[in-house]
KEDOVEX-20433 format. One record per residue (C-alpha): residue in three letters; x, y, z. Coordinates in steps of 0.25 Angstrom, whole numbers, plus 5000, padded with zeros to 4 digits. Example, Ala and Ser with C-alpha at 12.3 -4.5 7.8 and 13.67 -1.06 7.14 Angstrom:
REM KEDOVEX-20433
ALA504949825031
SER505549965029
***
This chain:
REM KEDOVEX-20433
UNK546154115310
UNK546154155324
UNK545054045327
UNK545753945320
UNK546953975327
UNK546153945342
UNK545453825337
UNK546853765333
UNK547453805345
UNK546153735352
UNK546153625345
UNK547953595348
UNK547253595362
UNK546353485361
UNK547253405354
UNK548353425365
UNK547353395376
UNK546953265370
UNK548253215368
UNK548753245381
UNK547253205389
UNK547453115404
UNK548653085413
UNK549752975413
UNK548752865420
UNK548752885433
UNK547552785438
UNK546052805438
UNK545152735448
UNK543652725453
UNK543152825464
UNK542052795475
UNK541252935470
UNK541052865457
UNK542352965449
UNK543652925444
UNK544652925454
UNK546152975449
UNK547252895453
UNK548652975460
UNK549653045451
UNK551052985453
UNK552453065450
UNK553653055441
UNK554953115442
UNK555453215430
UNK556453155423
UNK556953295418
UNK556753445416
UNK557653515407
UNK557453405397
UNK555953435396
UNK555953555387
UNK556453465376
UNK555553345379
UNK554253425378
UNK553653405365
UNK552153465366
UNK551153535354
UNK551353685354
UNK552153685365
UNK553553745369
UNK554353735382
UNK555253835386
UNK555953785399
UNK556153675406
UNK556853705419
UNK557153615432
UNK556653705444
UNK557353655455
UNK556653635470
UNK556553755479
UNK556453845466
UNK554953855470
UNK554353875482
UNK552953845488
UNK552553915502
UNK554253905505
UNK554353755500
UNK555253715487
UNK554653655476
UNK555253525470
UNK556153525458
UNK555453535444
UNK555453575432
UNK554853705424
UNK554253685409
UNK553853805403
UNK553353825388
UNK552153875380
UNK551053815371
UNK550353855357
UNK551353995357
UNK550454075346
UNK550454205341
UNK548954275343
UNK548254305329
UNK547254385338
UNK548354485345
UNK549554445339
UNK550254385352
UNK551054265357
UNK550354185366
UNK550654045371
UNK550153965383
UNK551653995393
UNK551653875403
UNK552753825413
UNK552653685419
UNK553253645432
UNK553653485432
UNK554153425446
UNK555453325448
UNK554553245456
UNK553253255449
UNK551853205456
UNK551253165443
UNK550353275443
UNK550053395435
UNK549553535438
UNK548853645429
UNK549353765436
UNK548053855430
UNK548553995434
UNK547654105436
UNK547254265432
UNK547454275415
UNK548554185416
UNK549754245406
UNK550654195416
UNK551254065417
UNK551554065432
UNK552353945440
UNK551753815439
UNK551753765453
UNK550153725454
UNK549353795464
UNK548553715474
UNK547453835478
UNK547353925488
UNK548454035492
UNK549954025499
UNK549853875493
UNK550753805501
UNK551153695490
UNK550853695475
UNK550753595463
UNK552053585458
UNK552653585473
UNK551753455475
UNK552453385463
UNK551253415451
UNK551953455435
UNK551253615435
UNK550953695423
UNK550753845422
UNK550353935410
UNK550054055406
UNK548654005397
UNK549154065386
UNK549654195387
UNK550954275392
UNK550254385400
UNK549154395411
UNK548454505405
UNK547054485397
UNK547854535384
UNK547854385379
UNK546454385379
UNK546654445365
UNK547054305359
UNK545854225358
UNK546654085361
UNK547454155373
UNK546054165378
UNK545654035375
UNK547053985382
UNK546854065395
UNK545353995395
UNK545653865394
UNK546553825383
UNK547953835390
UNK547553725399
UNK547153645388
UNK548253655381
UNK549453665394
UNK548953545401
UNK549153425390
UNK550553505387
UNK550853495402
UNK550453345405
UNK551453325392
UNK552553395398
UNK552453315412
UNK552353175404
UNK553553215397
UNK554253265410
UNK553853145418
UNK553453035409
UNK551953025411
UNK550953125413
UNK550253175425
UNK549253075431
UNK548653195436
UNK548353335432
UNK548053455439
UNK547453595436
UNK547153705446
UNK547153865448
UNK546753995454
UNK545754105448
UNK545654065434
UNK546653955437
UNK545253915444
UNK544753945429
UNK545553875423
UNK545453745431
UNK543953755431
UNK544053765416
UNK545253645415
UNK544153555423
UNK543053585412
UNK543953585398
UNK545053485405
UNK544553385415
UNK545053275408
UNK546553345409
UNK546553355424
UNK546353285437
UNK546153385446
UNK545653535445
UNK546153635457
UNK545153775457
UNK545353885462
UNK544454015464
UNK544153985448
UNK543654095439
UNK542954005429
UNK542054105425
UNK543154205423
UNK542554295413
UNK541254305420
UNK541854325436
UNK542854455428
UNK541654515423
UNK541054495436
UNK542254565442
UNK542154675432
UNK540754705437
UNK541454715449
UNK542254825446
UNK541154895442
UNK540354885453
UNK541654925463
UNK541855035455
UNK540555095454
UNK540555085470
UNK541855155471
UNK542155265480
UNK543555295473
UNK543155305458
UNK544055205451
UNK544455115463
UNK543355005463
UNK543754955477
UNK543155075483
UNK541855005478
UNK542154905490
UNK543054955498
UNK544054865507
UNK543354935521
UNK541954885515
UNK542454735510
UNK542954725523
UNK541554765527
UNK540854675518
UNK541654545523
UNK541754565538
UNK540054565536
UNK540154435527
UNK541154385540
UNK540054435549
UNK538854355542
UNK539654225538
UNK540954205546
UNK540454105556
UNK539554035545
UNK540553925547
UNK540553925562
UNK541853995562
UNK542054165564
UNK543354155557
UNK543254255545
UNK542954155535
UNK541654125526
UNK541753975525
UNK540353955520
UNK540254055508
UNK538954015506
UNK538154055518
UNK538854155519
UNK538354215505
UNK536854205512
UNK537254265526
UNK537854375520
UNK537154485516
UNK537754615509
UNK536754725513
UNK536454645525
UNK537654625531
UNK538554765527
UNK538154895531
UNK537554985520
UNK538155135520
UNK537355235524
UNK538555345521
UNK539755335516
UNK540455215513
UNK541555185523
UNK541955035523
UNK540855005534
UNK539554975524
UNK539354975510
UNK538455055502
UNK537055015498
UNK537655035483
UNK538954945486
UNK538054815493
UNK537254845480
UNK538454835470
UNK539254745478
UNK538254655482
UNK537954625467
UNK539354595464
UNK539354485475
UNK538054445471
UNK538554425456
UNK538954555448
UNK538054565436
UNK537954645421
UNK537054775421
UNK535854685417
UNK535954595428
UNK536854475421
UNK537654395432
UNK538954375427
UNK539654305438
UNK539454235451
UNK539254295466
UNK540154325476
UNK540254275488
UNK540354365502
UNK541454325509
UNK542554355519
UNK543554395507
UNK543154525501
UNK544054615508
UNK545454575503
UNK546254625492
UNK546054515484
UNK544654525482
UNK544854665480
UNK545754655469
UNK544854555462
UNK543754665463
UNK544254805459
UNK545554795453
UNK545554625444
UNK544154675439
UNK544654785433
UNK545854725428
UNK545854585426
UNK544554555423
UNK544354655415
UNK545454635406
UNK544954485405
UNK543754515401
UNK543854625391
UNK545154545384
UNK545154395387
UNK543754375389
UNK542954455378
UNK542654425365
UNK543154495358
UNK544054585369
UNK544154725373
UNK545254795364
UNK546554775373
UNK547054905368
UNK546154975373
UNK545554895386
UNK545654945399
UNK545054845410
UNK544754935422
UNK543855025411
UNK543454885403
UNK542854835418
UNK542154975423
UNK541555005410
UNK541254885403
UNK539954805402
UNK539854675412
UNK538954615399
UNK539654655389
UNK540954585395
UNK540054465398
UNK539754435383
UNK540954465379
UNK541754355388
UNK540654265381
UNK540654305367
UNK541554265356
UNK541954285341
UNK542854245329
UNK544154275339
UNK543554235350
UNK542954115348
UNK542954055363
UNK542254155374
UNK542854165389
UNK541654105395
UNK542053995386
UNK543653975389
UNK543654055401
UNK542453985409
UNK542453825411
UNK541453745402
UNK540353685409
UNK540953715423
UNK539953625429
UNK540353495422
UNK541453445427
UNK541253295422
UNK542453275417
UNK543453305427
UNK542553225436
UNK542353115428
UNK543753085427
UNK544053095442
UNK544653235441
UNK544453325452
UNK544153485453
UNK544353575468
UNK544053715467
UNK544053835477
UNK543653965477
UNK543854085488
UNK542554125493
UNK543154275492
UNK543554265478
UNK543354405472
UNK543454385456
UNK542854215456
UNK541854205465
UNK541854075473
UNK540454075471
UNK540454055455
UNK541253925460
UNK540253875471
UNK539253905459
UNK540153805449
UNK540253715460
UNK538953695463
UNK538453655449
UNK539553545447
UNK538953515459
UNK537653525453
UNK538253445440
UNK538653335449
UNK537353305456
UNK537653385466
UNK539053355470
UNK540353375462
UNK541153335474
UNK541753205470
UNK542553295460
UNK542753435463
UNK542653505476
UNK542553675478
UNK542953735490
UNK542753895494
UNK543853965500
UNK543254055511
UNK543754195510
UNK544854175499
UNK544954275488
UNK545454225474
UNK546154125474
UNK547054165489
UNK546754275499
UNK545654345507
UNK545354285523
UNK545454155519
UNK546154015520
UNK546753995506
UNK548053895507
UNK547653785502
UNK548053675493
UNK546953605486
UNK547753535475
UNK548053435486
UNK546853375487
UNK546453395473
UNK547453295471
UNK546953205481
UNK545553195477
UNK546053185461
UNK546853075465
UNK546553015477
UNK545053045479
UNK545253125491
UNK544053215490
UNK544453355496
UNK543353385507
UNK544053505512
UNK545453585509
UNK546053655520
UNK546453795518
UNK547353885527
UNK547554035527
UNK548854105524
UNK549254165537
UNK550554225541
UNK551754135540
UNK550954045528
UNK552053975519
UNK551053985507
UNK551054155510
UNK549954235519
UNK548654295515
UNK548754455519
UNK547054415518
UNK547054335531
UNK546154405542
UNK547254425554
UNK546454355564
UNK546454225557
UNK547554105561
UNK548754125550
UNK548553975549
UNK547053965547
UNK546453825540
UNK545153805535
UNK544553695526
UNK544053715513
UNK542653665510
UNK542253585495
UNK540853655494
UNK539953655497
UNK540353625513
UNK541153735518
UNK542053745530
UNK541253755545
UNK541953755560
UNK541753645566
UNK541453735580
UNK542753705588
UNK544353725583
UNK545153845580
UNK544453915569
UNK545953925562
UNK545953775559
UNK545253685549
UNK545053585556
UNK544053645562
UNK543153675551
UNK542453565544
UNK541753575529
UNK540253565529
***
């Protein structure tokens, strides 16, 4: 019954997505690189909010509100955001016959007076469970301006459960909906809501996020091409199941080199991050021509810095001026890419960079892994799951078997037909034909100091689209490192930057982004500071971002705090 039930529910979702498939028209022309070239969105004005909840008419649907939000109500970095209209509601309401509760896929949709004729899916990140305010992030931290604030309709949802905790995991199709479903099923609802709010439908659509927003946009682009334009990326765990287990190895490897028993981060104090990234600084700073605490080149850097090499080896007691021959051993082999017992790989590397010693890579490393990713493992990954009555994440993490959590996040069975390297993981990563194909477009970014998604799993799935594309996938997507940023915002970096902007310019006016400029968050910054930034660094820092594989180089002459004196090559 309980398959029957999931295969239903899949099925409602193809027939919705092929009745609702393309935009309104907007024109289609030749481009000189031999791809499609999407013509310009153009706007309507809504005709009406409060009569929209009784005009709305979609399959397993209810809306619940529809409220005129009036300018000024929101704000970005200080600014009022125009006028528009709230539309919140649920789809496929249900009662679990798995676990015996409500579940429903909660969304809220945010339609502007004077729309720009496009559309934004707002993926949000962590285990969802939440449906946050739909304004439409644009990358980066502090952003300065958003989606919604730029004129774009933008939906938000909670992918199919009320709660951010791994409890829904239970529920086979709450799963399946937190994988992929829910974006399957919201976005035709959503391009019906905005024809019936505006007359036509979007001429082009938008999806973009954060962390497993990332995921899901990286997953969108292989199961929904043909749904959206343009895809906006962001420090994606695609490989989700695979970086938590990674994570979890982690734990077990801080905690083992503990001096406080119990307190992983005395594996790897902050004294001895400090250590470890001034030496990375040391060995790779002025790669770029520049002695300015940043790694542009993350690459080079990888072999110019060497672990035992460059860090001095205890021969006492460990106080926060070396490491210990077993911590370079232990940690070294986490960087390099942690491993089960028997030498199984279950990740990616790390990179060394300029990042590690901030409290957001530590919380990532000794208290998420213990918390988070264990929790989403043992109960929304594995199949089956651990007994929630009885699982406790910190003791699931430190005693639990890095193999065994591996086959389980790829098993299955007669509840759990679908494994999480199926919905979690994007089919067929590499092939992105039909998004290009179509004229769509894809950006990512990743921050090279990343702790939980390692920007290197990305430059891997980077190079072999490139690979898949004779060698250059530029003409359609484009991935750019974030030196020194930690996930998503953070760490001594320059991480204000607004990427949907030029997203749209390439989908729609085939403007090709050949660098993305980036500020930090000093004091004084309308989009909030970064308590990160190193205090000899200008407040008002710019740097380019780089598509890969250039990065950004000084081009010998110029304030160092200014990007127009660096140059990507």
């Amino acid at each position: 019954m309980k398959t029957t039930h999931i295969q239903a529910l899949s099925a409602a979702t193809a027939a919705l997505l092929l009745a609702a498939c393309g935009g309104s028209g907007a024109k289609t022309t030749g481009a000189s690189n031999g791809l499609p070239q999407l013509g310009a969105a153009t706007g309507a004005t809504l005709a009406s909010c409060t009569e929209l909840a009784s005009k709305i008419n979609f399959a397993n649907t209810s809306i619940t509100g529809a409220t005129a939000v009036t300018t000024g109500t929101l704000t970005v970095a200080g600014k009022p955001v125009p006028a528009h209209c709230q539309v919140t509601g649920q789809m496929f309401k249900r009662t679990s016959a798995v676990d015996g509760q409500s579940y429903a896929i909660g969304f809220e949709m945010r339609l502007p007076n004077n729309w720009n004729g496009r559309f934004f899916y707002q993926a949000n990140g962590g285990l969802d469970g939440s449906v946050v305010t739909a304004i439409g992030e644009v990358g980066g931290g502090g952003a300065l301006d958003h989606a919604l604030n730029m004129g774009f309709a933008v939906i938000s949802s909670d992918a199919g459960h009320g709660a951010a905790t791994p409890m829904f995991g239970i529920d086979p199709q709450a799963r399946l909906d937190y994988g992929y479903q829910a974006v399957g099923k919201l976005t035709p609802m959503a391009k019906y809501i905005i024809e019936t709010a505006y007359g036509k439908k979007p001429d082009r659509s938008y999806i973009g996020g954060c962390s497993n927003g990332g995921r899901h946009t990286m997953v969108a682009a292989a199961r929904y091409a043909d749904q959206y334009d343009g895809f906006l990326v962001g420090n994606p765990g695609f490989r989700l199941p695979y970086a938590a287990i990674a994570n979890i190895a982690g734990a077990k490897t801080y905690s083992a080199l503990a001096s406080t028993p119990g307190d992983a981060s005395t594996g790897f104090t902050l004294a001895e991050r400090k250590l470890v990234s001034k030496a990375v600084l040391a060995k790779c700073d002025a790669l770029d021509g520049a002695t300015d605490g940043m790694v542009q080149n993350t690459q080079a850097c990888q072999a110019a810095f060497d672990l035992n090499r460059d860090v001095p080896t205890c021969s006492g007691a460990r106080d926060g001026t070396c490491l210990s021959a077993a911590q370079k051993t232990a940690i070294g082999s986490l960087f390099a890419g942690a491993t089960t017992a028997t030498g199984t790989k279950i990740y990616s590397s790390f990179p060394y960079d300029a990042g590690l010693a901030y409290e957001g890579w530590a919380w990532w490393k000794f208290f998420a892994s213990l918390v988070l990713d264990s929790g989403a493992v043992g109960l929304i990954w594995e199949a089956p799951p651990e007994n929630p009555a009885t699982f406790n994440g910190a003791n699931f993490a430190l005693t639990g078997d890095l193999a065994s959590m591996l086959a389980k996040v790829g098993a299955t069975n007669a509840t759990y037909t679908e494994s999480a390297l199926s919905f979690m993981l994007p089919p067929n990563p590499s092939d992105l034909s039909t998004l290009k194909n179509r004229g769509a477009k894809i950006m990512v970014y990743h921050g090279t100091s990343d702790p939980i998604f390692s920007s290197d799993d990305t430059t891997a799935w980077y190079s072999a689209l490139r690979t898949a594309n004779n060698g250059d996938a530029s003409n359609f997507s484009r991935f750019f490192a974030v030196p020194g940023m930690n996930h998503c915002a953070g760490g001594p970096t320059a991480d204000q930057f607004d990427m949907l902007t030029p997203l749209v310019a390439w989908v729609e006016q085939g403007k090709a982004p050949d660098s993305v400029q980036a500020s930090v968050r000093g004091t004084g910054n309308a989009g909030g500071v970064n308590a990160d930034l190193p205090a000899a660094w200008s407040a008002t820092r710019t740097r380019p971002l780089c598509p890969y594989p250039k990065t950004a180089k000084y081009k010998g002459s110029g304030s160092i705090e200014d990007a127009a004196n660096f140059s990507c090559e």
